[in-house]
N, C-alpha and C positions, 0 to 999 in steps of 0.2 A: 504494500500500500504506500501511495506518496502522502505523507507527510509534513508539515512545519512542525516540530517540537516547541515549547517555549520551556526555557530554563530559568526558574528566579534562583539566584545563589546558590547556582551548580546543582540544583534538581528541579527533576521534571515538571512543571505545574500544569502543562496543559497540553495536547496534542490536536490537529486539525489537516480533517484529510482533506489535500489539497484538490483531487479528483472530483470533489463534490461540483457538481453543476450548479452553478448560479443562473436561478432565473434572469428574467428583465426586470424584475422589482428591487433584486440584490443589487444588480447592476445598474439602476438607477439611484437607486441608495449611495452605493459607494462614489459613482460622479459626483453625488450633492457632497460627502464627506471632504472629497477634495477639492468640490467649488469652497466651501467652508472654511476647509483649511489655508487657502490659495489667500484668505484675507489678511491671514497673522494668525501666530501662535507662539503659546511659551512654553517652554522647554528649561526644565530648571530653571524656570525664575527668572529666564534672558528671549527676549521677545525677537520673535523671527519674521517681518513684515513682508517679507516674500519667499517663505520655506520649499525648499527644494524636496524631490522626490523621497529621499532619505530621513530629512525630518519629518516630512509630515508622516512616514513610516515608524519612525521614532515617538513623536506624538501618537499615533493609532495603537502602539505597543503600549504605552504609557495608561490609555483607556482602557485599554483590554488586563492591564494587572489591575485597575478599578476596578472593572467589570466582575475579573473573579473575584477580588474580595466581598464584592457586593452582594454573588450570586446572580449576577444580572445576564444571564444566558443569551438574550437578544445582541446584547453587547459584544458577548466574548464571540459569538460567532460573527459579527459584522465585522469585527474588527480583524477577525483571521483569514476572513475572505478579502477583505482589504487589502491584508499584508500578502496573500495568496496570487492577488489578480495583478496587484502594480508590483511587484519584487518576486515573478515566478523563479528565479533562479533560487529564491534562500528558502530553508531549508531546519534552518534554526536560529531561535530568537535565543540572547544570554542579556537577562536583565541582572547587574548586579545595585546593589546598596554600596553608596559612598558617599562622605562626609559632607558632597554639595549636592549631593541627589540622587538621580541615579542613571547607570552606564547603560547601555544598550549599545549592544555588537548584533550583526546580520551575518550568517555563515550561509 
């Protein structure tokens, strides 16, 4: 099965198959996500007024470790289809915790 992994602090928190088919609804979703993002966003605390592909990738990660602590399943799947549709090559997310926020690598 193709999958993205997500790693919070070198373990597993989350798996998402990437094979899943996205309807038109998904896929209209996730355009509005990036019209959204395309305005600005912050990223530990430092504002990115025209975020490139990677950040607003890194923002989408950042709601999705929201999403799981919340329980919020709409979430965590919107967001991994996100990360699925515009970053088809990666494969694995590693969110780590550090003293200004936190790391995010794309494998």
């Amino acid at each position: 099965m193709n999958k993205i992994k997500l790693f919070v602090n070198g373990q597993v928190a989350f798996d998402f198959d990437k094979d899943m088919v996205l309807d038109e609804s998904h896929l209209t979703f996730i355009d509005k996500m990036d019209s959204d993002m395309k305005k600005g966003i912050k990223i530990n605390g430092e504002l990115f007024s025209n975020p490139d592909k990677l950040q607003r990738a890194e923002f989408t990660v950042m709601n999705l470790i929201r999403a799981l602590q919340q329980e919020n399943q709409a979430i965590v799947e919107a967001s991994c289809a996100y990360i699925s549709n515009r970053l088809p090559e990666i494969y694995e997310v590693h969110v780590k915790s550090h003293e200004s926020g936190v790391k995010v690598e794309f494998q």
